[in-house]
C-alpha positions in Angstrom: 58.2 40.2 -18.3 59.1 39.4 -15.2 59.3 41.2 -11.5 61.4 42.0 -8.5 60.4 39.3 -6.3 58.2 38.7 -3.9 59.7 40.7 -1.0 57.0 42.8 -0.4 54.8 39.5 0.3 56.8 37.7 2.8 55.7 39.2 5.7 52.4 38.4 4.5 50.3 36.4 7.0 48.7 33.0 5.7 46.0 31.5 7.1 44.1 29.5 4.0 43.4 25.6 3.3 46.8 24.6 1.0 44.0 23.1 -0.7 43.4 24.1 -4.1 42.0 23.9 -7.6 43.4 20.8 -9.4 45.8 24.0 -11.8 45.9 27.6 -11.3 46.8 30.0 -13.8 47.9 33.5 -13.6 47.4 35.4 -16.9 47.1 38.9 -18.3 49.2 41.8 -19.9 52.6 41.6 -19.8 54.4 43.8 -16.8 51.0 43.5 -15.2 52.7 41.4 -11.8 51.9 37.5 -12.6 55.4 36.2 -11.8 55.4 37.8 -9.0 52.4 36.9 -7.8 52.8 33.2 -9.3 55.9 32.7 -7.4 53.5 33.1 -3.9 51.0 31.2 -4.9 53.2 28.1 -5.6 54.8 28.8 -2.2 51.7 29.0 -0.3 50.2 25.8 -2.0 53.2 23.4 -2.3 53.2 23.9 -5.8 55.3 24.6 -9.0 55.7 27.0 -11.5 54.9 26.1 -14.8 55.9 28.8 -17.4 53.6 29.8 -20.0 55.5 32.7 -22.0 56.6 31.2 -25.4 59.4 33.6 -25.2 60.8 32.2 -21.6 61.1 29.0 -23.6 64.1 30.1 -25.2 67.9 29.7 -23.9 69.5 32.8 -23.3 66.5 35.0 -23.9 66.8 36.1 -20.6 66.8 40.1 -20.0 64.5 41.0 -22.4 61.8 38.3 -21.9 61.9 39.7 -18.0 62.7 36.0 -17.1 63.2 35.2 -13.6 66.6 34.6 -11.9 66.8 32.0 -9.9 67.1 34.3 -6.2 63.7 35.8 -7.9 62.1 32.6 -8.0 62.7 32.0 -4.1 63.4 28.7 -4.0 60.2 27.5 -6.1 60.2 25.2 -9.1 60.2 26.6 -12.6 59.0 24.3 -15.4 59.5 24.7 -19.0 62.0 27.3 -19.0 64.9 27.2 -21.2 64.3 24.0 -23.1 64.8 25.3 -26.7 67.3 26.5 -28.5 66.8 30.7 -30.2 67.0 28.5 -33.6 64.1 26.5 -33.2 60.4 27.5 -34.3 57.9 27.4 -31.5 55.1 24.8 -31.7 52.0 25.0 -29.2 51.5 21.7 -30.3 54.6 20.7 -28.3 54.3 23.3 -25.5 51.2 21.6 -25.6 52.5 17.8 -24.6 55.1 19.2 -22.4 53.0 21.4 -20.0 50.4 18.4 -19.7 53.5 16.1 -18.7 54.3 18.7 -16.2 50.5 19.2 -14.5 49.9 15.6 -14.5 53.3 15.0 -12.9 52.4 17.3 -10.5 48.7 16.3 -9.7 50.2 12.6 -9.1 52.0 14.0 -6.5 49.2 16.1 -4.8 50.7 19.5 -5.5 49.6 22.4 -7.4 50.7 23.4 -10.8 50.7 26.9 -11.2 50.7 28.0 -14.9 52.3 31.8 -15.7 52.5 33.7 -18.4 50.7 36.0 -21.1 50.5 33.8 -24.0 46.9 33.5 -24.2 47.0 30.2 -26.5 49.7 28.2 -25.1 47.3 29.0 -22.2 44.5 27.4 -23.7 46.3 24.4 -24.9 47.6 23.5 -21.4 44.2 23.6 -19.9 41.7 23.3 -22.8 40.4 20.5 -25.0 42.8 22.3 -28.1 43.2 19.8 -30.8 46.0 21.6 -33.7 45.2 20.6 -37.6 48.2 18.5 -39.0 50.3 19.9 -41.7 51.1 19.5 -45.1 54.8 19.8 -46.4 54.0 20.7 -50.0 50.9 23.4 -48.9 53.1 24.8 -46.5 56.5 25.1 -48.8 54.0 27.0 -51.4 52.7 29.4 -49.2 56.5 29.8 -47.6 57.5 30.8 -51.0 54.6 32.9 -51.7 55.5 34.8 -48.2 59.3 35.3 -49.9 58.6 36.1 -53.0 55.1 38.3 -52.4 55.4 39.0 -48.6 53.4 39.0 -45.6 50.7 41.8 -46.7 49.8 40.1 -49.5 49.4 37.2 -47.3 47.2 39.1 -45.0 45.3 40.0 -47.9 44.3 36.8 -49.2 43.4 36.2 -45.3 41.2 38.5 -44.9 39.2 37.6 -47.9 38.9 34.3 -46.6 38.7 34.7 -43.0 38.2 38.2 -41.6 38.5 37.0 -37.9 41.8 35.5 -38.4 43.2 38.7 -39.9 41.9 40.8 -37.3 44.0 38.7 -35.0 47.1 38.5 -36.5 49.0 40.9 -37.8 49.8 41.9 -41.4 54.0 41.6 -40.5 53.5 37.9 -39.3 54.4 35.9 -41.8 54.5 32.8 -40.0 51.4 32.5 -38.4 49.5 33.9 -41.4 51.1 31.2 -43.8 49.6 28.8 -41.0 46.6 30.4 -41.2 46.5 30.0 -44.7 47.6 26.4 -44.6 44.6 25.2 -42.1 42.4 26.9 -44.5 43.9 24.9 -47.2 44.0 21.4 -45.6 40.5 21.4 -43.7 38.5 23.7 -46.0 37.5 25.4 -43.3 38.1 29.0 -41.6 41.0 29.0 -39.1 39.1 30.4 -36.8 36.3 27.5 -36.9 39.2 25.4 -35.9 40.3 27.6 -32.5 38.5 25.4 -29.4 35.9 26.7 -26.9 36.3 26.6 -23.1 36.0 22.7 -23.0 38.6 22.4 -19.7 40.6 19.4 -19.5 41.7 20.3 -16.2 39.9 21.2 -12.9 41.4 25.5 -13.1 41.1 28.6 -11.4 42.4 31.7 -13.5 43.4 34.3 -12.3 43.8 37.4 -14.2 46.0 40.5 -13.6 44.9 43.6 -14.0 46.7 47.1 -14.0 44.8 50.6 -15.8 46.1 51.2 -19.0 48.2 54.6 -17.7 50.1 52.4 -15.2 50.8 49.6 -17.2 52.0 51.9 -20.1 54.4 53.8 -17.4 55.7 50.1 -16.0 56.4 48.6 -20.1 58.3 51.7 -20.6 60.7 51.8 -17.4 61.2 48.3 -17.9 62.3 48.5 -21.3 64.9 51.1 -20.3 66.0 48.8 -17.3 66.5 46.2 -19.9 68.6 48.1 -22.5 70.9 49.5 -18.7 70.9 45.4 -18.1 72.5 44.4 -21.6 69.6 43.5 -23.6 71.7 44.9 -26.7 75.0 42.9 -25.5 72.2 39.7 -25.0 71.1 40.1 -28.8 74.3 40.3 -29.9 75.7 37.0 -28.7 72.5 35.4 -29.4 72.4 36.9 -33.0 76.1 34.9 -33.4 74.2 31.8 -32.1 71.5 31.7 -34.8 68.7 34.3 -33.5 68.5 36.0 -36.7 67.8 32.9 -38.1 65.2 31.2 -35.5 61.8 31.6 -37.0 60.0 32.4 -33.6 63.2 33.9 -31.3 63.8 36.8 -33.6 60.3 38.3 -33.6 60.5 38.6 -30.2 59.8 42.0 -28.3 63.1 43.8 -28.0 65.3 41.2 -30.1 63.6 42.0 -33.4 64.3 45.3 -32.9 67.3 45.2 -31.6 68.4 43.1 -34.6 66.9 45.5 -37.1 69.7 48.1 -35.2 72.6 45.7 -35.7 71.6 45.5 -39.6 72.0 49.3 -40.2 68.1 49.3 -40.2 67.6 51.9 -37.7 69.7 53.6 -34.6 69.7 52.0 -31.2 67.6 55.1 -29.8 65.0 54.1 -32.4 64.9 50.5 -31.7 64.2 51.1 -27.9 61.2 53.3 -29.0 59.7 51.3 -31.2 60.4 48.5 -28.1 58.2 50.5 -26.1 55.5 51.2 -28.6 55.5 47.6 -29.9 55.5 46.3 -26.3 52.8 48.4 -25.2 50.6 47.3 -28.7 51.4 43.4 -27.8 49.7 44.2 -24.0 46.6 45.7 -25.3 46.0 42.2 -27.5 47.3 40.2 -24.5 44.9 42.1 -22.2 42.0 41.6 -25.2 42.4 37.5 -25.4 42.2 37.0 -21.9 39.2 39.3 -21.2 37.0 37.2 -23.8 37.4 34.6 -21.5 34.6 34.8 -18.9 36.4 32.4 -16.9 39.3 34.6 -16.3 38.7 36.3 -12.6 40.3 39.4 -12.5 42.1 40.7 -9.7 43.9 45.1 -9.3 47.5 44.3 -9.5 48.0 48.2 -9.9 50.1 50.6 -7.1 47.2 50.6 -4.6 46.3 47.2 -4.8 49.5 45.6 -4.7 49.5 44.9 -0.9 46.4 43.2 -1.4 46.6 41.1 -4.3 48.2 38.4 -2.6 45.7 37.8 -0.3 42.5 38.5 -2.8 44.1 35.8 -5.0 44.5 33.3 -1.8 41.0 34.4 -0.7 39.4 33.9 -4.6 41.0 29.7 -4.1 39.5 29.5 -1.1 36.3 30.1 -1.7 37.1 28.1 -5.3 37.6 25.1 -3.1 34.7 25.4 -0.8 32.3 26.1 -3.4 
C-alpha cells in the first residue's frame, strides 16, 4: 500500500555521502511507510525505484494495491510496475530475472537500486542466491484437479503430513501455492521447505525494515481501506473483473479484489466485503511483519507517528555508516 508522498521530507536537510550500498531495500508490513520513505531514498542517492509488491505488478490494480501515482513518486523512476496483465499468474521466477535486469542496469550506471515492497520472497529472489525447482505438466495438472475436485483443505492436509513447515506458512484457502507445494515435494523428493534458500546475497544490500506498533498499524490498514472503497476500489474491480480478473490465477486473490469479487457474485454485501478487507489485510501484515523479522539482516527503523520526522534521516544515517564500515 502506498503513501501520500514525501511532502513532509522535503524540507529535510541532507548532508550524507550519495554513496551507498551496491541495492537497498525497504521492507516490512504493509501501510507501515516504505514508499514513502523509498521514494527519498532514491532521491537522495541518484537512484531508482524498483517495486517489489507482486500486486503492483498488475495493470490497473491501482487503488487497492495503494500504488503510487506518478505526482507521488516526485519525479523518481519506478521499475517493474504495470508489466502484467490481471490474467496472468505471477511467477517469482520471472520477477526474479526482471528485477536482476533492473539492479544490474542500474549498478552499470553507478546509481542505486532501491527495491520496495512487502513481498518477502520476491524480496529474497532479487537479492538472494534463490534457485526455483522446475515443473512438471502432468504432476501439476493432477494436483490441479485434485484442488477442483477435493479442494484446497484437503490439499493442506496432505501438506501438513508431509511438510508441517510449509503448511504453517501457507494458508489452507491457497490453492495455488499449496499445489506448488505439493508439486516440489513430488518432483525433488524433498520437503518444500528444504528447497527455500538461506541468506547467500547475490548482491552487496542494506535492508531496511519499517516498523510501526501493532495498534497504529491496525488503525492505518483500516482508514486506508475506507479511503480506498471512497476512491473507487469497487468501480476498479468491476472493470477489471470484465477484463479477466476473476479469472487471473494470482490478481483475484488479491487484498480487496477477492473480496470485492466475492460481493459482485451475490457472495456477501459490500459492507461485509470491506470488513473482511480489513481483517484479512491486517492478518496478511502480521505474516509480512513475521518473514521479514526472521531475517537478521533486516535493520529495523520506527516509522510510527513520533518517529516519522526522523525516519528519513535514521535511514540516511544507517547507509552512511553502511558505507564507511
Amino acid at each position: 500500500m502506498g503513501g501520500k508522498g514525501t511532502d513532509i521530507w522535503e524540507t529535510v536537510p541532507v548532508n550524507r555521502p550519495v554513496s551507498a550500498p551496491r541495492v537497498i531495500t525497504v521492507v516490512g508490513p504493509t501501510a507501515a511507510g516504505k514508499s514513502d520513505l523509498g521514494v527519498f531514498l532514491a532521491q537522495q542517492l541518484g537512484g531508482e525505484v524498483v517495486n517489489a509488491d507482486s500486486m503492483q505488478l498488475y495493470r490497473g490494480m491501482d487503488i487497492g494495491t495503494a500504488k503510487m501515482t506518478p505526482a507521488e513518486r516526485a519525479g523518481v523512476p519506478h521499475r517493474l510496475l504495470d508489466i502484467w496483465d490481471v490474467t496472468e499468474a505471477a511467477s517469482v521466477a520471472e520477477y526474479q530475472r526482471l528485477a536482476r535486469l533492473e539492479i544490474d542496469r542500474l549498478l552499470a550506471e553507478n546509481r542505486t537500486p532501491v527495491l520496495v515492497g512487502g513481498s518477502g520472497l520476491y524480496v529474497k529472489g532479487a537479492i538472494d542466491a534463490l534457485e526455483f525447482p522446475g515443473t512438471d505438466p502432468e504432476v501439476r495438472a493432477r494436483l490441479e484437479q485434485e484442488l477442483a475436485e477435493r479442494g484446497s483443505g484437503f490439499l493442506h492436509q496432505r501438506l501438513a503430513a508431509a511438510d508441517p513447515g510449509a503448511a504453517r506458512s501457507i494458508l489452507a484457502s491457497n490453492g495455488r501455492r499449496i499445489v506448488r507445494a505439493l508439486e516440489v515435494i513430488e518432483i525433488t523428493g524433498k520437503p518444500f521447505t528444504a528447497n527455500l534458500p538461506g541468506d547467500e546475497p547475490v548482491y552487496d544490500a542494506l535492508q531496511i525494515g519499517v516498523d510501526v506498533d501493532r495498534p497504529e498499524l491496525d488503525e492505518r490498514i483500516a482508514l486506508r481501506v475506507d479511503r480506498m472503497w471512497e476512491a473507487g476500489l469497487v468501480d476498479e474491480v468491476r472493470a477489471l473483473e470484465a477484463c479477466g480478473l476473476r479469472e487471473g490465477l494470482t490478481a483475484s486473490r488479491a487484498l480487496g479484489y477477492q473480496q470485492i469479487l466475492a460481493a459482485l457474485a451475490g457472495e456477501c454485501t459490500e459492507e461485509e466485503a470491506r470488513a473482511e478487507t480489513v481483517r484479512a489485510t491486517k492478518r496478511f501484515a502480521r505474516r509480512q511483519d513475521s518473514w521479514f523479522r526472521r531475517d537478521p539482516r533486516v535493520r529495523w527503523l520506527g516509522g510510527g507517528q513520533r518517529d516519522r520526522e526522523e525516519l528519513p534521516h535514521r535511514a540516511l544515517t544507517l547507509i552512511e555508516r553502511a558505507v564507511t564500515a
